[in-house]
C-alpha positions in Angstrom: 5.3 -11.0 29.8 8.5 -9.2 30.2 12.0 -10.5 30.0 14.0 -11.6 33.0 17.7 -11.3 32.6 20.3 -12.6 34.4 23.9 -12.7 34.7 25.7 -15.3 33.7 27.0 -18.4 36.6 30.0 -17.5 38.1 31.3 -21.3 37.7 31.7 -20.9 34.2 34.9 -18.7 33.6 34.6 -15.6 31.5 37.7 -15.5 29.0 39.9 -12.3 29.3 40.1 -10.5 26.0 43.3 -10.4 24.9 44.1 -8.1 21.4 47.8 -9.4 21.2 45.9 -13.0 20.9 42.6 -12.9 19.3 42.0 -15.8 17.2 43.1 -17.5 21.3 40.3 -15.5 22.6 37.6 -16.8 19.6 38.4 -19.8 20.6 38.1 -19.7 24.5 35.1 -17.8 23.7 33.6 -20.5 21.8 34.5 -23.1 24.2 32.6 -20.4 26.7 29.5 -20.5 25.0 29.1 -24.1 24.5 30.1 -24.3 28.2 27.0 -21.8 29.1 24.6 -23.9 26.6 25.3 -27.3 28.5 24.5 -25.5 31.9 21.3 -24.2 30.6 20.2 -26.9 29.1 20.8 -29.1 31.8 19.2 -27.1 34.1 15.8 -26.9 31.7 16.6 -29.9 29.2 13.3 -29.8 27.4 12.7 -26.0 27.3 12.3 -24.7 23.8 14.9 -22.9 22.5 17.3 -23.1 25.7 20.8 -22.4 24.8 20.0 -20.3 21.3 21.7 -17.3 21.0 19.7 -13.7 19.9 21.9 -10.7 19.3 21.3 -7.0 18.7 23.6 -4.8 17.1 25.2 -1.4 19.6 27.8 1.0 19.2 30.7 -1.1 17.2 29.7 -4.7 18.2 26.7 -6.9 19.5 24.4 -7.4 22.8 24.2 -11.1 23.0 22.1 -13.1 25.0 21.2 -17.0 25.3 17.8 -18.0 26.2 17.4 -20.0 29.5 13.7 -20.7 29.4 11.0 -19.1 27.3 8.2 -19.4 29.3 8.9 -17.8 31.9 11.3 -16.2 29.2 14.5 -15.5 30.9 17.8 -14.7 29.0 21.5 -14.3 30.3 23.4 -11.9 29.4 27.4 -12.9 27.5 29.6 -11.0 28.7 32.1 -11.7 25.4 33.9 -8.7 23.6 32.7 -5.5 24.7 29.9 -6.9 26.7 27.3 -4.5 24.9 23.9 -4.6 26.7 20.5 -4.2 24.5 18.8 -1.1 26.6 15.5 -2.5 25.9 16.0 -6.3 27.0 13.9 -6.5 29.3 11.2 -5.0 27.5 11.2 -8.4 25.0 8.7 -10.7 24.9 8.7 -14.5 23.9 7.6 -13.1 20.0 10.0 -10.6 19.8 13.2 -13.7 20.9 11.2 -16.1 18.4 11.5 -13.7 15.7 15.0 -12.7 16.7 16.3 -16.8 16.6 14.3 -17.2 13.2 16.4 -13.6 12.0 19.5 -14.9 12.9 19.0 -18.5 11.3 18.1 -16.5 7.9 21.0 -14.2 7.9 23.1 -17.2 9.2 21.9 -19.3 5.9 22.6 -16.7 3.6 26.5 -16.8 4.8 27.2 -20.5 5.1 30.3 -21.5 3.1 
């Protein structure tokens, strides 16, 4: 089964990207994602893989998404940076985000300090 995507909730407050301030803006946007991880994982708190993050690389940046439930699998779009969107999202399948979470745990290993 296909992928459902969603935006993200409108309670939880985008942070404007600001060039003259960027380390600022890293930080609000980390404090943005961890803010969009509680909400999904309150919201399905024993749902496998709920609040990971899967990115694909577009143009000069990434298409990131966090998984909201796997089964059905349902992402939502972060609309961080340049807000690049992966053209074929919704063609994904619970393999294909598996695969993408185990990718990004193996390239995130081989850069740990």
């Amino acid at each position: 089964m296909a992928a459902r995507v969603y935006s993200p909730p409108t309670n939880i407050s985008v942070p404007e990207l600001n060039f003259s301030n960027v380390q600022e803006y890293q930080r609000e946007s980390e404090k943005y994602l961890e803010k969009l991880k509680a909400h999904l994982v309150a919201r399905n708190p024993n749902g496998k893989n709920v609040g990971e993050i899967i990115k694909f690389p577009v143009a000069d940046g990434y298409a990131e998404y966090m998984v909201a439930s796997m089964k059905p699998l349902e992402l939502v779009h972060i609309p961080l940076w340049d807000a690049w969107e992966y053209r074929h999202v919704e063609r994904l399948t619970v393999q294909d985000v598996t695969e993408q979470i185990e990718h990004n745990a193996t390239i995130a290993s081989l850069f740990q300090d």
